[in-house]
C-alpha angles and dihedrals in degrees: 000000000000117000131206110001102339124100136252101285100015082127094060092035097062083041089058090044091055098052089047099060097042091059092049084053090050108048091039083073101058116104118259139200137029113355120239117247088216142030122276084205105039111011094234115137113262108238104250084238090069089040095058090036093054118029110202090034112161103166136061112238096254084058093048102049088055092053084051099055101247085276110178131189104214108197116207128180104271086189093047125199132257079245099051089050096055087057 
C-alpha cells in the first residue's frame, strides 16, 4: 500500500533498486582478469584452485586474510540447544 502520490509497490521497488546497485558495486570490485601464479605480497605460488575460483587473483590466501584484517565471521547457534544453554 503506497501512500500520497507513489504507486502501489514504490516501497519494494526502491528496495529492489538498492539491492541492485549494491551488488553492481560489489561485483565491480572483484578482481578481474588472469590470476597471478605468485603472490604479489609474499611471493608464494597461488594454489591453481584459487586461481579458477577467483579469476584476477593477485594474492595467496595467508596475504589476503592479513589485508583484510583477519577479519573472521564466527558463526554461533542463534537458536541454541538445550545443550548450549546449560553451558
Amino acid at each position: 500500500m503506497a501512500g500520497g502520490w507513489s504507486k502501489d509497490g514504490a516501497i519494494q521497488e526502491q528496495i529492489d533498486d538498492s539491492v541492485k546497485d549494491a551488488v553492481r558495486h560489489a561485483t565491480s570490485r572483484l578482481p578481474k582478469g588472469e590470476s597471478a601464479k605468485l603472490c604479489v605480497e609474499c611471493g608464494d605460488p597461488i594454489p591453481k584452485a584459487r586461481r579458477e575460483a577467483l579469476p584476477g587473483v593477485k594474492t595467496c590466501v595467508p596475504c589476503q586474510m592479513e589485508r583484510d584484517g583477519g577479519n573472521r565471521v564466527e558463526a554461533y547457534n542463534r537458536r541454541g540447544s538445550k545443550g548450549s544453554q546449560m553451558r
